[in-house]
Every structure is written in C-alpha cells, then in structure tokens.
N, CA, C and O atoms as a GROMACS GRO file, in nm:
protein
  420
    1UNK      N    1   0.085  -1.387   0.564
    1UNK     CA    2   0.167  -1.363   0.449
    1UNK      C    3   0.076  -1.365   0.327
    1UNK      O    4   0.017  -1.469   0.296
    2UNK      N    5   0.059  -1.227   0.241
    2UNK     CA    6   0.001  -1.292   0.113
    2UNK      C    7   0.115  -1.252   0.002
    2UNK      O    8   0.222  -1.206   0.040
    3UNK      N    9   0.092  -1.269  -0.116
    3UNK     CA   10   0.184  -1.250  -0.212
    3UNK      C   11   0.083  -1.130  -0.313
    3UNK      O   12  -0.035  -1.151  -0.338
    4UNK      N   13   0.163  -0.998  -0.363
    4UNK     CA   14   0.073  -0.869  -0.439
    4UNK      C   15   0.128  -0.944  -0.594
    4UNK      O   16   0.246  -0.950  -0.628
    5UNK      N   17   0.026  -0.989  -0.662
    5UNK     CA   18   0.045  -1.016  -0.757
    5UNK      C   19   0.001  -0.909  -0.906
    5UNK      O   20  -0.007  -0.922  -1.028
    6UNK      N   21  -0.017  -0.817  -0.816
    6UNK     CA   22   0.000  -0.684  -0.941
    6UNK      C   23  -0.028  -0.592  -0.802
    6UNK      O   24  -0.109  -0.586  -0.710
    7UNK      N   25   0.102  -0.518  -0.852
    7UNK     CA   26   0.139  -0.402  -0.713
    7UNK      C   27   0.100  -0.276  -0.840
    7UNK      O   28   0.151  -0.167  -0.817
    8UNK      N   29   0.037  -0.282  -0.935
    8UNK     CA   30   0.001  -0.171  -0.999
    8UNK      C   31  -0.079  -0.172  -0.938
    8UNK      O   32  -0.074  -0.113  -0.830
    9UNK      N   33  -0.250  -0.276  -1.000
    9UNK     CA   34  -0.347  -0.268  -0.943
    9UNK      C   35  -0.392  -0.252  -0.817
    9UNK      O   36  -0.511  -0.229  -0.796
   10UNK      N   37  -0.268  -0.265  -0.679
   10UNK     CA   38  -0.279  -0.234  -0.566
   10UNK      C   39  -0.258  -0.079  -0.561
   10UNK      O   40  -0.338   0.008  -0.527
   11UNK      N   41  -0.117  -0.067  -0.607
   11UNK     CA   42  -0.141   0.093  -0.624
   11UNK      C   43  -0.249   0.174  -0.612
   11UNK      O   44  -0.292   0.246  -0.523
   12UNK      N   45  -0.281   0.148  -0.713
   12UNK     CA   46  -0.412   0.254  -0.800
   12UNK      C   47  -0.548   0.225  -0.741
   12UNK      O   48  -0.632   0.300  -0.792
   13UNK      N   49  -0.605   0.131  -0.639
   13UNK     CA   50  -0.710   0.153  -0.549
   13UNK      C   51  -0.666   0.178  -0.432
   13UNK      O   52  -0.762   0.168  -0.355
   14UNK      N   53  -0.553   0.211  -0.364
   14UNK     CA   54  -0.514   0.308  -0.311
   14UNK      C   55  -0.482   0.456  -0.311
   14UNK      O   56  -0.484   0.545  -0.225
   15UNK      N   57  -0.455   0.448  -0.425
   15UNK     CA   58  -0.473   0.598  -0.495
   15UNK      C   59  -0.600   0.680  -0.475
   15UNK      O   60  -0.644   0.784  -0.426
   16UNK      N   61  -0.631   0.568  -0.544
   16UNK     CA   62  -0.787   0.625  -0.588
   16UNK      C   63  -0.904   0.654  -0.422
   16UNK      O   64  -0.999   0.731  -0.407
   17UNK      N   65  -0.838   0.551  -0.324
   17UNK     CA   66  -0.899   0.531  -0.165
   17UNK      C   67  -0.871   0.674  -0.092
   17UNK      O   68  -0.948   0.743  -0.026
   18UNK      N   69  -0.741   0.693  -0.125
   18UNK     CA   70  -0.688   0.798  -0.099
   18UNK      C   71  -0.725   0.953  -0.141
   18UNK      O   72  -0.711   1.039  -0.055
   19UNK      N   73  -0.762   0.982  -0.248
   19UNK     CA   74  -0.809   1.072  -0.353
   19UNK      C   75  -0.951   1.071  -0.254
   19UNK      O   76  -0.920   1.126  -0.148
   20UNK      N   77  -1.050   1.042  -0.251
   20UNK     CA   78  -1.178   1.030  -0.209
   20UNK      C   79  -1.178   1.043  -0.057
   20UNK      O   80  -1.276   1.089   0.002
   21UNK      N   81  -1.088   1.008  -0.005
   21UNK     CA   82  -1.041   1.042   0.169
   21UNK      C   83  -1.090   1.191   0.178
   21UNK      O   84  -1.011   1.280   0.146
   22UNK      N   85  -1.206   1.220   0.217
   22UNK     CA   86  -1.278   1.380   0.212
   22UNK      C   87  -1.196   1.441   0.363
   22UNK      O   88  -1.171   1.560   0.379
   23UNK      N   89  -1.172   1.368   0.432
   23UNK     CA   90  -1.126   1.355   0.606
   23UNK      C   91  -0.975   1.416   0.595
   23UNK      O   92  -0.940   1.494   0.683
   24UNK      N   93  -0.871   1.379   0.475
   24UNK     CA   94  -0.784   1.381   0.470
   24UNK      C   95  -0.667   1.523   0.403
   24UNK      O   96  -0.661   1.584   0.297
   25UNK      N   97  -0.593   1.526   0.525
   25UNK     CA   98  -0.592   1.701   0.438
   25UNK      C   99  -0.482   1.705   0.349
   25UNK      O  100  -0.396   1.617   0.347
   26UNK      N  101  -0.484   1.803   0.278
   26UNK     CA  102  -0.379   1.810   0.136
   26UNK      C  103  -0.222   1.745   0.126
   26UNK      O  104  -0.147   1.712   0.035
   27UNK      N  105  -0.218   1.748   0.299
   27UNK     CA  106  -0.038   1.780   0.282
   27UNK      C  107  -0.045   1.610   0.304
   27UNK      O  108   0.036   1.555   0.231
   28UNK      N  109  -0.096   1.550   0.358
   28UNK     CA  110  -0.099   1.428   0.408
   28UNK      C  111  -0.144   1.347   0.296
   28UNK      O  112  -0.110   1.230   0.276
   29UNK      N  113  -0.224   1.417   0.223
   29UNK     CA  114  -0.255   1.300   0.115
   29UNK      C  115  -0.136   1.312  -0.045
   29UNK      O  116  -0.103   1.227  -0.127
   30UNK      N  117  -0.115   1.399  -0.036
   30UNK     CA  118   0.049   1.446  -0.112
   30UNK      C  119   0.158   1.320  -0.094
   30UNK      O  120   0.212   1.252  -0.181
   31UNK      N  121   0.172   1.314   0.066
   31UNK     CA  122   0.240   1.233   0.134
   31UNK      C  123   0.221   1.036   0.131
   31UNK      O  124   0.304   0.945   0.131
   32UNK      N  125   0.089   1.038   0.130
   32UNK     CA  126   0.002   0.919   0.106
   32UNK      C  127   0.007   0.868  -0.011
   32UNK      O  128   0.026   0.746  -0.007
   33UNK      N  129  -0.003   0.916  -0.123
   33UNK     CA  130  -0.015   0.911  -0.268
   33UNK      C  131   0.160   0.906  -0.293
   33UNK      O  132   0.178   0.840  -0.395
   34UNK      N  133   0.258   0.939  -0.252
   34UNK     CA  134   0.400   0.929  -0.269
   34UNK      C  135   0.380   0.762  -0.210
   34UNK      O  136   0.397   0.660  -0.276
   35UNK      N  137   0.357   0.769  -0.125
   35UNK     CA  138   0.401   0.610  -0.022
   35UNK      C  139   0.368   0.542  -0.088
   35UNK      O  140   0.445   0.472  -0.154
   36UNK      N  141   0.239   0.535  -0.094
   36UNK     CA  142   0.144   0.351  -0.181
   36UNK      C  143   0.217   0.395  -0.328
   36UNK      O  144   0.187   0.311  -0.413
   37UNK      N  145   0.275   0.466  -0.365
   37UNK     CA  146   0.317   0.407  -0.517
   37UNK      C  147   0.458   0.392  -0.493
   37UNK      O  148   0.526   0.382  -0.596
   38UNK      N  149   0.525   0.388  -0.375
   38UNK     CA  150   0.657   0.317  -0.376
   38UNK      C  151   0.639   0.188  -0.275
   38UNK      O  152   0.722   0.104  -0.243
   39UNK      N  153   0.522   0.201  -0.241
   39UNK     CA  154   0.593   0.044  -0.078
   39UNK      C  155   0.401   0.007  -0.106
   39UNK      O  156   0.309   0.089  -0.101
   40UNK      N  157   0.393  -0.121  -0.130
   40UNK     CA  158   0.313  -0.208  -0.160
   40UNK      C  159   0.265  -0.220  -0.022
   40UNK      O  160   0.148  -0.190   0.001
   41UNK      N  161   0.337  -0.257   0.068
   41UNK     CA  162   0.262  -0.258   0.210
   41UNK      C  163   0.219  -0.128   0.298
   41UNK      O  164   0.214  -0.130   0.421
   42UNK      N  165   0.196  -0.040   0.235
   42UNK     CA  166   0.164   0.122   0.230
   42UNK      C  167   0.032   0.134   0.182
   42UNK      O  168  -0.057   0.191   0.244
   43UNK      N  169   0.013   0.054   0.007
   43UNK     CA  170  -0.051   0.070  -0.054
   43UNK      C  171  -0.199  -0.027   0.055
   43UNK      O  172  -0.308   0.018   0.092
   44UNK      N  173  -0.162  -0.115   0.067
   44UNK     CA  174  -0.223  -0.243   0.164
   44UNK      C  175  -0.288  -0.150   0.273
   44UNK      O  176  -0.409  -0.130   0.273
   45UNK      N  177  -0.196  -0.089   0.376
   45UNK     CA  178  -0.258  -0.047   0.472
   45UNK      C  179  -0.377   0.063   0.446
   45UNK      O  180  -0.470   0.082   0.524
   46UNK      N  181  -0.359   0.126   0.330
   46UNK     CA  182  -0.486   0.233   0.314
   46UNK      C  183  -0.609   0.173   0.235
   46UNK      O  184  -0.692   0.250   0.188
   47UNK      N  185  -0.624   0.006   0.218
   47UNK     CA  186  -0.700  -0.046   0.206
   47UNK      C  187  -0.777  -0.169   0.302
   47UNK      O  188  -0.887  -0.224   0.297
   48UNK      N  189  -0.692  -0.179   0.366
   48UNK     CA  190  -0.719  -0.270   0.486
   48UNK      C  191  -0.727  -0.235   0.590
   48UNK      O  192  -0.639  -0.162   0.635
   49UNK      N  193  -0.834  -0.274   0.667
   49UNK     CA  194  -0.876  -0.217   0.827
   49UNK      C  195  -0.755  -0.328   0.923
   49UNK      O  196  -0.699  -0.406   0.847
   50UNK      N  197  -0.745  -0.331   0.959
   50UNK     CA  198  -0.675  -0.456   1.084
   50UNK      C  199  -0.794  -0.471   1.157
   50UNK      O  200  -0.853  -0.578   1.164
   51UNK      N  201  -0.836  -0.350   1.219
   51UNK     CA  202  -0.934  -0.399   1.317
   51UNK      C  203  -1.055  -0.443   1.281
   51UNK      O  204  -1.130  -0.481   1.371
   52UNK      N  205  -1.096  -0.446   1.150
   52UNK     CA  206  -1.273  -0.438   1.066
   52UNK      C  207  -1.190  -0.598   1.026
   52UNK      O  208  -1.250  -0.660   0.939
   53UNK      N  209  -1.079  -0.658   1.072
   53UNK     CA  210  -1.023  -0.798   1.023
   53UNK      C  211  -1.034  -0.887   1.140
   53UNK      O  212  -1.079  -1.001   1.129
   54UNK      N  213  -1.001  -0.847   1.231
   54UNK     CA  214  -1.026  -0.909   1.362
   54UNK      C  215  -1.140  -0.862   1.484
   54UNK      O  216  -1.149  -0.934   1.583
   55UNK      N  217  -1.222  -0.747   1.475
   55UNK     CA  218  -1.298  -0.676   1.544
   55UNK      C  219  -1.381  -0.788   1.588
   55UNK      O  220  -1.366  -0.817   1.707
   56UNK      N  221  -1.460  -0.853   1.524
   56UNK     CA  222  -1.602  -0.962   1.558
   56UNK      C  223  -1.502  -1.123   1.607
   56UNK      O  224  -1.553  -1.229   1.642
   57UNK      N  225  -1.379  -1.100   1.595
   57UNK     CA  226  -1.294  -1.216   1.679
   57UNK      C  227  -1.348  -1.256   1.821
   57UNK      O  228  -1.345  -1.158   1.896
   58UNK      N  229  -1.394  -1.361   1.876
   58UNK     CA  230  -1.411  -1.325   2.064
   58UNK      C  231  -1.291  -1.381   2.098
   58UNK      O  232  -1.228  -1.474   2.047
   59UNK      N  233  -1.263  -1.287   2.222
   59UNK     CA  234  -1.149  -1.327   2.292
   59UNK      C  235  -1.018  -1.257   2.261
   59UNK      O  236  -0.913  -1.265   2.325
   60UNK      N  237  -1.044  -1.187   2.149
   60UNK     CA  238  -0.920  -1.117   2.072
   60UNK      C  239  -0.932  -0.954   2.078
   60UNK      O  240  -1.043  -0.904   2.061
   61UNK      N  241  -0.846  -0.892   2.095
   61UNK     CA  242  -0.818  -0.720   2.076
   61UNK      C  243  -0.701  -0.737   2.041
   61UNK      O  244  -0.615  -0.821   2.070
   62UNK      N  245  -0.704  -0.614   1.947
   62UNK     CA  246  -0.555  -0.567   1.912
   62UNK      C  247  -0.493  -0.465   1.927
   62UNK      O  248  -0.479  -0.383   1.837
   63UNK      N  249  -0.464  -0.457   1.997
   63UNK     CA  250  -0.357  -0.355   2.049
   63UNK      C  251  -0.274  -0.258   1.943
   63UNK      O  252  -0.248  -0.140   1.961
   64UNK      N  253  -0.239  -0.343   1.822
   64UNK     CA  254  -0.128  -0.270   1.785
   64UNK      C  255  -0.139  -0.333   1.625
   64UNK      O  256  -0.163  -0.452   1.645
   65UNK      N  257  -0.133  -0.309   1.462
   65UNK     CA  258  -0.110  -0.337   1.372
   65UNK      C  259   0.022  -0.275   1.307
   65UNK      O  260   0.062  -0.163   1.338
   66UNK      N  261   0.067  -0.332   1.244
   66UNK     CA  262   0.183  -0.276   1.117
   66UNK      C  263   0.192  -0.372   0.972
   66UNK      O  264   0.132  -0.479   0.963
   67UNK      N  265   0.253  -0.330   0.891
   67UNK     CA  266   0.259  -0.367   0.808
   67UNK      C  267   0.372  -0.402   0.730
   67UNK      O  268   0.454  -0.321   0.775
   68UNK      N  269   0.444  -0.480   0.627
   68UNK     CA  270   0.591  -0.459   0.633
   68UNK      C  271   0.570  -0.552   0.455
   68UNK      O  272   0.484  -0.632   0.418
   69UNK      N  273   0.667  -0.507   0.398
   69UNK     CA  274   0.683  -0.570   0.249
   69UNK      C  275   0.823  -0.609   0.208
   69UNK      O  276   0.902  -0.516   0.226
   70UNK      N  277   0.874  -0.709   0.164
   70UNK     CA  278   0.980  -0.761   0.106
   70UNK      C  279   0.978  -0.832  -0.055
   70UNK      O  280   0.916  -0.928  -0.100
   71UNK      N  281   1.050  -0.762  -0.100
   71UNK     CA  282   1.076  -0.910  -0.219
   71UNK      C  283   1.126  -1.030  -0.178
   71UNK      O  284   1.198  -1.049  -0.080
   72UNK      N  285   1.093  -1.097  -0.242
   72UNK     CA  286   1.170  -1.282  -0.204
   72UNK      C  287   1.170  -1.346  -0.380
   72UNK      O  288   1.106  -1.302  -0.476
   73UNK      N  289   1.234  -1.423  -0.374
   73UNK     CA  290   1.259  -1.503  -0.500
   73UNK      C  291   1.195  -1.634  -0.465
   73UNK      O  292   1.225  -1.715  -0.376
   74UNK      N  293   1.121  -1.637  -0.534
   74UNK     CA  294   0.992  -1.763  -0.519
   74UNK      C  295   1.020  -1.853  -0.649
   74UNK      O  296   1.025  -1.822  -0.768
   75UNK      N  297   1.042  -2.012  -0.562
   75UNK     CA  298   1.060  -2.123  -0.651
   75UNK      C  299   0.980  -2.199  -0.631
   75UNK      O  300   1.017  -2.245  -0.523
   76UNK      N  301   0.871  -2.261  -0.663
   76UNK     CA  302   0.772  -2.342  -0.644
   76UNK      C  303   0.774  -2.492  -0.592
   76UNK      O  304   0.695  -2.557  -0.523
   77UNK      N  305   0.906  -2.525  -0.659
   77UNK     CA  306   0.978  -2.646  -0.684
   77UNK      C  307   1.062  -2.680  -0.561
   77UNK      O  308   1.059  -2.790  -0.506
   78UNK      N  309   1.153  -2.555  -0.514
   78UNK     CA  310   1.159  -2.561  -0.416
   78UNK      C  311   1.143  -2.626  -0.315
   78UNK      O  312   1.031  -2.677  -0.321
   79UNK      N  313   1.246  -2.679  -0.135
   79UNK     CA  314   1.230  -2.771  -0.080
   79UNK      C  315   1.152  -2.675   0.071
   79UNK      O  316   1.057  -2.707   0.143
   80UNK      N  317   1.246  -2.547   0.075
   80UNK     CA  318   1.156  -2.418   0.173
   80UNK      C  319   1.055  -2.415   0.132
   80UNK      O  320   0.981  -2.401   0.230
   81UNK      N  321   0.989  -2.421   0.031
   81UNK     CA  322   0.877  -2.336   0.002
   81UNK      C  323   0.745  -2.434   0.028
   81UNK      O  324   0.625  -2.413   0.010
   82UNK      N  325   0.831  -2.567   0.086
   82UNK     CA  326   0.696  -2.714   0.115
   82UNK      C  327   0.659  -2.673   0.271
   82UNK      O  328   0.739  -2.695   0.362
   83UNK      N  329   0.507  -2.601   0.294
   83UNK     CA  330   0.483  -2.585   0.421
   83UNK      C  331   0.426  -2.740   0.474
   83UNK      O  332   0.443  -2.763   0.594
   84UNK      N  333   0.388  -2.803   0.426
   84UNK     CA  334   0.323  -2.914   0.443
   84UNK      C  335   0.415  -3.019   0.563
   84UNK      O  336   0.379  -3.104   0.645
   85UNK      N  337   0.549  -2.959   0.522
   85UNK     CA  338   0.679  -3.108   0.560
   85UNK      C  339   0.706  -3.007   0.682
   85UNK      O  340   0.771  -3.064   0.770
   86UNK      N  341   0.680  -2.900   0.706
   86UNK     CA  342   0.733  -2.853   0.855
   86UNK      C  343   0.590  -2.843   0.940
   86UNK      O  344   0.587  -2.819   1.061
   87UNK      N  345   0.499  -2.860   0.877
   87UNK     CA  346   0.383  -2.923   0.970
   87UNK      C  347   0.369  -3.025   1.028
   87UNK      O  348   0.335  -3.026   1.146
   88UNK      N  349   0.392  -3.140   0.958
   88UNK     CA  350   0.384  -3.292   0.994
   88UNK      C  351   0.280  -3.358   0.908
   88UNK      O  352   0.260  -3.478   0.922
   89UNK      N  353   0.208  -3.282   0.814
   89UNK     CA  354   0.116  -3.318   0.728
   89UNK      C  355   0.129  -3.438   0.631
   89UNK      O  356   0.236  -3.459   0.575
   90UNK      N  357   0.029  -3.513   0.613
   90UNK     CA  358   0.079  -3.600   0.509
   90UNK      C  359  -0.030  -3.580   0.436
   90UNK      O  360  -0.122  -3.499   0.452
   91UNK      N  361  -0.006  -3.693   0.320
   91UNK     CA  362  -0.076  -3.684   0.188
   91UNK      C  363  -0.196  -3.743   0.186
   91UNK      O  364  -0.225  -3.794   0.294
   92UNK      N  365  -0.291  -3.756   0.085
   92UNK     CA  366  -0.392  -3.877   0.041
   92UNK      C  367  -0.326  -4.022   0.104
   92UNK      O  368  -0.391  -4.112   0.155
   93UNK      N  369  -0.163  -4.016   0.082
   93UNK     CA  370  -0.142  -4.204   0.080
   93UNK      C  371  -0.124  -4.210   0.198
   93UNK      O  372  -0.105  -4.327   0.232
   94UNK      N  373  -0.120  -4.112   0.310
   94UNK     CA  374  -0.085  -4.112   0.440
   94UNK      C  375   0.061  -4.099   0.453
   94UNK      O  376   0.103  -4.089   0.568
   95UNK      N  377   0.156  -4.097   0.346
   95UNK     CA  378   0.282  -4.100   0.338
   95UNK      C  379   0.298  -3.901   0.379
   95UNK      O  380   0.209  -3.820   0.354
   96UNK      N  381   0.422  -3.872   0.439
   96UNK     CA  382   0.480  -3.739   0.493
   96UNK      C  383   0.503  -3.726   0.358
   96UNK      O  384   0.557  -3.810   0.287
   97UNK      N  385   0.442  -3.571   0.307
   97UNK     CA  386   0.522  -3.533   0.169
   97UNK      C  387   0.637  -3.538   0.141
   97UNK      O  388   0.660  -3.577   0.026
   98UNK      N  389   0.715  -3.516   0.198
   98UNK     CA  390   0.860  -3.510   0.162
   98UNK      C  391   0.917  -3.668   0.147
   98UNK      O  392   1.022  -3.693   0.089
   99UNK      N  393   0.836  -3.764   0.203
   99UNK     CA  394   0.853  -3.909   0.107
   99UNK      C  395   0.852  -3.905  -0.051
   99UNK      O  396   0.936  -3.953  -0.127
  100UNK      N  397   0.772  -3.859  -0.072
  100UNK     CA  398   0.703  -3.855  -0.254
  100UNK      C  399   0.785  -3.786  -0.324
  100UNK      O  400   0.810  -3.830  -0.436
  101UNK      N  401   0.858  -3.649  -0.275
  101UNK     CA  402   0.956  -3.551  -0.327
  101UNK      C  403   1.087  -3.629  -0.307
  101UNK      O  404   1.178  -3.568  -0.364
  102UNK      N  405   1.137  -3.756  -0.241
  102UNK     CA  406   1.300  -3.801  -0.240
  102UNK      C  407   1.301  -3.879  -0.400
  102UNK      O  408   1.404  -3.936  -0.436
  103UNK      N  409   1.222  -3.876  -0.460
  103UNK     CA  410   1.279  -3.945  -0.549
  103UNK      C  411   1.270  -3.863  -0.712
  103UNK      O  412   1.318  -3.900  -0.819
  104UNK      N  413   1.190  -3.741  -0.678
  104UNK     CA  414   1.161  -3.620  -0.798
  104UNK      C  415   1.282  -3.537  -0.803
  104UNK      O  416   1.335  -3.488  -0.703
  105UNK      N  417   1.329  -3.521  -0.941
  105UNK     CA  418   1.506  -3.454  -0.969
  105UNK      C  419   1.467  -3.265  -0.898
  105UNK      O  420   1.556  -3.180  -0.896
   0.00000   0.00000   0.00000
C-alpha cells in the first residue's frame, strides 16, 4: 500500500515516460496518456517495473502483477488506522499501544 501524495506529479512523469516510449506506437500511446491522467494506478504502472521490484528476490517469481487505486478518507487519529494494535506490537514502555490511546479523547 503506498499513499500518491501529488497524483499531478505522478501524472506528468508518466506522461512524460510515456512520450519518450520510442517502442510505443501512436494509437497506444494516445490511449496511455488518456489513462495515467485519469487512474493514478495507471500512472504507477508505466513507472514501475514489478519484476525489476522483485527480480533479484531468491526463491520468488512472479507470475502475475496488477495494479488497483482507491480513494479512502484518512484520519490519523483514528483507531483503524493503528497498525501497530493488530500486530501485537508494543511500545518503548513495553505496554500494547492501544493501552496509551484508552485514555486520549
């Protein structure tokens, strides 16, 4: 999971990845250049290898990549958004985070 914290700037080095694609023929890059400036995980895939991500992995092949994008409404504060408390993780005090958070409004 990462979070596109400027889906312009993703855009536009996809654009631009795309534009320079010498391999790539007119109708397809027409097509390409429509996508990454509406779907962020479009824009992602014509900058990211999957396999140049996991290739030097041992023990690993991949068979198969995709890609997929959603909005979500992100609260920081939030009690979902504590990965720590569905790990089992605790703190510096050795206390489970979600001890320290029962008593914060």
């Amino acid at each position: 999971m990462l979070e596109v914290a400027e889906p312009e700037e993703l855009a536009g080095a996809a654009l631009d990845r795309i534009e320079t694609d010498e391999l790539m023929p007119d109708e397809e890059r027409a097509h390409a250049s429509s996508s990454v400036s509406d779907d962020s995980a479009e824009a992602l895939a014509y900058l990211v290898d999957p396999f140049g991500l996991i290739g030097d992995v041992p023990g690993v092949e991949l068979a198969q990549a995709s890609w997929s994008c959603e909005q979500i409404d992100y609260d920081p504060d939030a009690d979902d958004w504590d990965i720590d408390e569905e790990d089992g993780e605790t703190d510096e005090d050795g206390q489970d985070d979600g001890a320290d958070r029962a008593g914060r409004p």
